[in-house]
N, C-alpha and C positions, 0 to 999 in steps of 0.2 A: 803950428804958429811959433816954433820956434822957444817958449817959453815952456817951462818944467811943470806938468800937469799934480803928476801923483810919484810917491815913490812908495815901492812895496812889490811884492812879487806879482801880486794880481787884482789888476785896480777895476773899478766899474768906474763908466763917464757920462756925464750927459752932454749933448750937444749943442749949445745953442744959436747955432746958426748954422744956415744950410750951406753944400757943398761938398766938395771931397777932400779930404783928408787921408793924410800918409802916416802909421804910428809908427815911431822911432822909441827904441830899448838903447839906454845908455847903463854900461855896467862897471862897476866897479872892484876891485877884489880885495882882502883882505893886506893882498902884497904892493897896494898900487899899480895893479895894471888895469886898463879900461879898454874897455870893448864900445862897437856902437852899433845897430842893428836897426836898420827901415824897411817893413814889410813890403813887398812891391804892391800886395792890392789893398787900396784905399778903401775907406769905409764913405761911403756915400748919406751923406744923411739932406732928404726931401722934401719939399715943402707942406706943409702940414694942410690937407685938403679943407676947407671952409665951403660949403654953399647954402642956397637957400630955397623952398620948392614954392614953386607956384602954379595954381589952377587955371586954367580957362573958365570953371564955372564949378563954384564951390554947393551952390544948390544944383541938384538936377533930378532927372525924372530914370524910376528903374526904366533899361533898358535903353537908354541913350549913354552913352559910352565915354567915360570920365578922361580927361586926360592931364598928366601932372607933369611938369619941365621943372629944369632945374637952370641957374643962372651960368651960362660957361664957363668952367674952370677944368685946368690941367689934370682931370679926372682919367685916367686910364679906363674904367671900370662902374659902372652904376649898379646898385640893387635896390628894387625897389617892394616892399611891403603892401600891402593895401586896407588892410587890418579887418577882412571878412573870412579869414582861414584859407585864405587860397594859395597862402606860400608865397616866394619868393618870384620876382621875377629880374632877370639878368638882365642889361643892356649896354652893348659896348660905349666905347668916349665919344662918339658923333653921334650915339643916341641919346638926348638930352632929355627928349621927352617921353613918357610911357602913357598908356592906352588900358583901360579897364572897364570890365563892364559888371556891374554887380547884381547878386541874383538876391538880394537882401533891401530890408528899408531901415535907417534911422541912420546915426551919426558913425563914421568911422574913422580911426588914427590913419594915419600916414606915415612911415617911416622908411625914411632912403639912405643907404650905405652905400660908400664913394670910397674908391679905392684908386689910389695914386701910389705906385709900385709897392714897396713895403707900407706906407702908411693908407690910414683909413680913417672915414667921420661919418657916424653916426649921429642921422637927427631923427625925431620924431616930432610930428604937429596934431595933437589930442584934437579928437574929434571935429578934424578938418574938414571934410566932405559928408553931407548930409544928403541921404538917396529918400528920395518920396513915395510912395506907392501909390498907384497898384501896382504889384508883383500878379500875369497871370499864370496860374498854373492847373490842372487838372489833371485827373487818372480814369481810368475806364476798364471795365469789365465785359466781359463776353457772356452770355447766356446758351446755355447747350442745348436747353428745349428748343433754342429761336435764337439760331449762329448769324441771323441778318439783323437783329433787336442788340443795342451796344448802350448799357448804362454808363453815364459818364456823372463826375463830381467833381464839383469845381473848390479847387485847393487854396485860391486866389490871395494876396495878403493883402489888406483894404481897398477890396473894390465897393464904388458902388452901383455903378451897373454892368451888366453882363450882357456878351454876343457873340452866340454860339453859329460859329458857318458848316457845317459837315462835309462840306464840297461835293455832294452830292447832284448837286442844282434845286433840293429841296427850300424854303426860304428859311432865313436867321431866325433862330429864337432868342429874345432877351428876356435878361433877368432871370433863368432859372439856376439853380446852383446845381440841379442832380436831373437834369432832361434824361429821355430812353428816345432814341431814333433808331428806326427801321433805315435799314437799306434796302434799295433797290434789289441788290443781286452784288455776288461775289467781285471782288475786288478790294483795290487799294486807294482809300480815301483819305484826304489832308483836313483834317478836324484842326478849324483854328477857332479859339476862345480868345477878345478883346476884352479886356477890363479897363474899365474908365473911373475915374476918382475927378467931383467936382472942385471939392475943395483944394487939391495941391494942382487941380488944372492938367493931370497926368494920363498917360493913356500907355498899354503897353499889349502887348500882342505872342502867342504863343501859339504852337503847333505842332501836331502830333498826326504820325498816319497809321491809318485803324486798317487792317488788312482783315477782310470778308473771306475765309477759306472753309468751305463746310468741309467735316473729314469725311473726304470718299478715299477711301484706296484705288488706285489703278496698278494693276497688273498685267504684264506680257507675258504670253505663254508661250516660249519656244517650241515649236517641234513638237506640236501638241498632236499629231495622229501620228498612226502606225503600228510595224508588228512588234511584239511583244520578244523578249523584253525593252519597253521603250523608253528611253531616258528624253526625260523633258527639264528644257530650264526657265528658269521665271526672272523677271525685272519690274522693279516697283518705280514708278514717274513720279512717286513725290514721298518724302519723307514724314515719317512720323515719330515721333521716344517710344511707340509700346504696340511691336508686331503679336498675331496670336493666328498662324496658319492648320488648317486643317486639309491635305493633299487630297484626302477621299478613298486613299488605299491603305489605310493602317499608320501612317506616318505622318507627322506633325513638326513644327518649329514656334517657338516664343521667342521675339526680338524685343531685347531692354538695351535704351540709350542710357549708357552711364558715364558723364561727365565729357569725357572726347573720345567714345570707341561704342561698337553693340555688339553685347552680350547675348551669340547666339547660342541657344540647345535646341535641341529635338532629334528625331529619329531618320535613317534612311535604310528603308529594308529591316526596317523594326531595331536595328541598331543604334544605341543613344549615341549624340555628339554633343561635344561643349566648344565651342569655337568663340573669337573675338574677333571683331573687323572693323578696320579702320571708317572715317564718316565717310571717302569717297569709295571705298569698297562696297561689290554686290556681294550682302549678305544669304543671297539664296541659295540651297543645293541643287543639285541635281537631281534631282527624283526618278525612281525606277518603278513601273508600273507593270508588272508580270500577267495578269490578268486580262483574257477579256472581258472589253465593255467599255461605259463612258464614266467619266467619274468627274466629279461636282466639285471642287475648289474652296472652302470657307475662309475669308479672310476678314479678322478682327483687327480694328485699331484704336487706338488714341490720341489725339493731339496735346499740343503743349496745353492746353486748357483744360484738358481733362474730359474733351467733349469726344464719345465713341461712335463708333459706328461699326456694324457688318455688311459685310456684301459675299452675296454665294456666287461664283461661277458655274453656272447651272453647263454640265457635258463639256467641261472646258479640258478634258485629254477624254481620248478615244483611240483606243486599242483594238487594232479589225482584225487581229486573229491571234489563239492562241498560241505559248510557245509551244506544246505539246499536241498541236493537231494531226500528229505524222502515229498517234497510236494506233494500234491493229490488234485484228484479233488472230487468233491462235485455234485450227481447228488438228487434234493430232488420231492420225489414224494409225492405226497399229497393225503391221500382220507377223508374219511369224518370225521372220526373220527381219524383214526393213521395221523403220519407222517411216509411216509418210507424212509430211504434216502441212498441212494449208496455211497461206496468211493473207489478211482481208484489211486492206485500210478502212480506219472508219470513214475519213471524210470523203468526200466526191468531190470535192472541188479541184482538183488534184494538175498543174500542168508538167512537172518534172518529179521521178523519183529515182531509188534506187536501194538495194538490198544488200545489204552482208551479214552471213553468217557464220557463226563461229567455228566453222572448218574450212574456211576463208574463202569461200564460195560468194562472187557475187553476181547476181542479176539484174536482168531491168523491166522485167514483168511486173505488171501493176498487182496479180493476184497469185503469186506461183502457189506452188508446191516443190518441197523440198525432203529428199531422203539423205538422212545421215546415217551415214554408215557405219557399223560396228569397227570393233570397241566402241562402248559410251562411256570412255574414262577418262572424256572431258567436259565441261562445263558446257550447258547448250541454250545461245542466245542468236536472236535477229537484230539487226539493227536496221530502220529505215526512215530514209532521210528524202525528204520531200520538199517542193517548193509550190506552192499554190496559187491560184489566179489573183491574189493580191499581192504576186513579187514577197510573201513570207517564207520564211526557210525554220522549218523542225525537224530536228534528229531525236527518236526516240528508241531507245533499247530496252528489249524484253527478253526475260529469261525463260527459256520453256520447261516449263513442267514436265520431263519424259522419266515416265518407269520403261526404262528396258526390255525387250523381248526377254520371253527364257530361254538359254541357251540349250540345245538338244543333248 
């Protein structure tokens, strides 16, 4: 403005009117000489935001949904308060008005902050908006003797009457605060609780789905027959936090859900393991079943409730032939100089075989006889490998017991 503000090396200003301004440094020296200095960027100073809030409806009923405007001004920026702890809520400059809905009853402040580039205006209006009850609200529990029986309690803030729908197609019950309904059968049911208040004229409506799931475990058994040794794999169709398997051949697993992963151990081939697995990971092994026969399956669980259950897989793997069916017997006849010695499969069931012996001798007689011949100053074993009328394959080696002829 042309006119001499402040002199001093470093002045503070205030501004009293809006616009931009350019600051100019005039200097002087001790010897008379003057300097003069104008910043190129201007200090901008803006008009000071003013508004004021107003309601569509300063009484209202919980659950119909508040809404507060504010008078148009050169606002860049809105924040609006609602003073039930719900924080803040932002709204750009062509949002004037904001939307709320309150889960509370009695009186609540208001307060909205307005932001026009660097400047801002803070207002508050004490207990501006008065919310009525009833508030409806409930909670509910599962029973594990009776996973279809659901005790419910109603939380409500000043009702006074109550109507409970199950969505079952059962009829309403009114007025109870803590009803117990059976359901029909498993499923996902929409339980809605109305609360009604005569005196504020209020009515409000809430809703929760009650999910009917008894704890059965299902399990698939991969490649559940066959010869031995037979690897089988498992898959579970519905989750639960707390596995406890028993495979029926000496090897076990306990599955624990901890936080966001399941913490598997157990054994396979009697060897412990400690694994972790993601929520979409199959937690199962592979299981190795050597043995013939059938074997039973136990599967323990627990759901999120705490509610257990067992289920056995009665012959759920079968094993139709041993690895080791390919054993024989050993008949050795001795004369004075040979050894002769006979071999006898145990089993009968027999459709391919074959023999080798350890002077690298092999044949394909089901029952031979075989002379080794001197020196015996090596190691004397048969080996014979079969395959049986169940497509099974065993190789079995035996060592022979031979005391030597005596030499003349």
């Amino acid at each position: 403005d042309n006119v001499p503000d402040y002199t001093g090396p470093n002045p503070d200003y205030s501004y009293s009117n809006t616009g931009e301004f350019n600051i100019t440094l005039d200097i002087w020296t001790q010897g008379g000489c003057f300097a003069s200095f104008t910043n190129s960027q201007s200090i901008t100073v803006e008009t000071q935001v003013d508004t004021e809030i107003f309601a569509t409806d300063t009484i209202i009923c919980a659950g119909d949904v508040a809404q507060f405007c504010v008078t148009e001004q050169p606002g860049v920026s809105y924040s609006w308060n609602y003073g039930d702890g719900a924080g803040w809520d932002n709204y750009q400059s062509w949002e004037i008005c904001a939307t709320h809905d309150y889960q509370d009853t009695g009186y609540f402040d208001i307060t909205l902050s307005v932001f026009n580039e660097g400047c801002s205006h803070l207002i508050t209006y004490e207990d501006y908006i008065f919310v009525n009850g009833p508030i409806a609200l409930f909670e509910y529990t599962t029973n594990c003797a009776d996973v279809f029986t659901v005790n419910f309690q109603d939380n409500s803030i000043i009702p006074q009457t109550l109507t409970w729908d199950f969505g079952d197609g059962s009829p309403v019950v009114v007025d109870e605060s803590a009803p117990s309904h059976t359901f029909p059968g498993p499923g996902s049911y929409v339980v809605t609780l109305t609360a009604y208040n005569s005196i504020t004229d209020c009515e409000d409506v809430t809703t929760q789905t009650v999910t009917i799931i008894p704890p059965e475990p299902t399990v698939i058994v991969n490649n559940p027959s066959g010869c031995a040794p037979l690897e089988v794999s498992f898959l579970n169709t519905n989750d639960y936090p707390y596995w406890n398997v028993d495979f029926g051949n000496g090897d076990w697993m306990e599955v624990i859900w901890n936080v966001n992963h399941y913490d598997v151990t157990g054994t396979i081939e009697g060897e412990f393991y400690d694994e972790d697995y993601g929520s979409n990971q199959n937690f199962w092994p592979a299981m190795i079943y050597n043995a013939l026969g059938t074997f039973d399956i136990v599967v323990y669980i627990e759901d999120d409730n705490g509610c257990a259950n067992s289920v056995t897989y009665n012959d759920a793997v079968d094993v139709i032939s041993s690895p080791d069916f390919a054993e024989f017997n050993i008949d050795i006849i001795e004369g004075c100089s040979e050894v002769f010695i006979g071999f006898d499969p145990i089993a009968n069931n027999l459709d391919t075989w074959e023999w080798t012996f350890s002077d690298g001798t092999i044949v394909s007689d089901l029952q031979p006889n075989h002379v080794f011949d001197p020196p015996y100053d090596y190691d004397l074993f048969a080996t014979f490998t079969a395959v049986n009328d169940l497509g099974c394959n065993s190789t079995v080696t035996q060592d022979i017991p031979l005391v030597p002829p005596a030499e003349p």
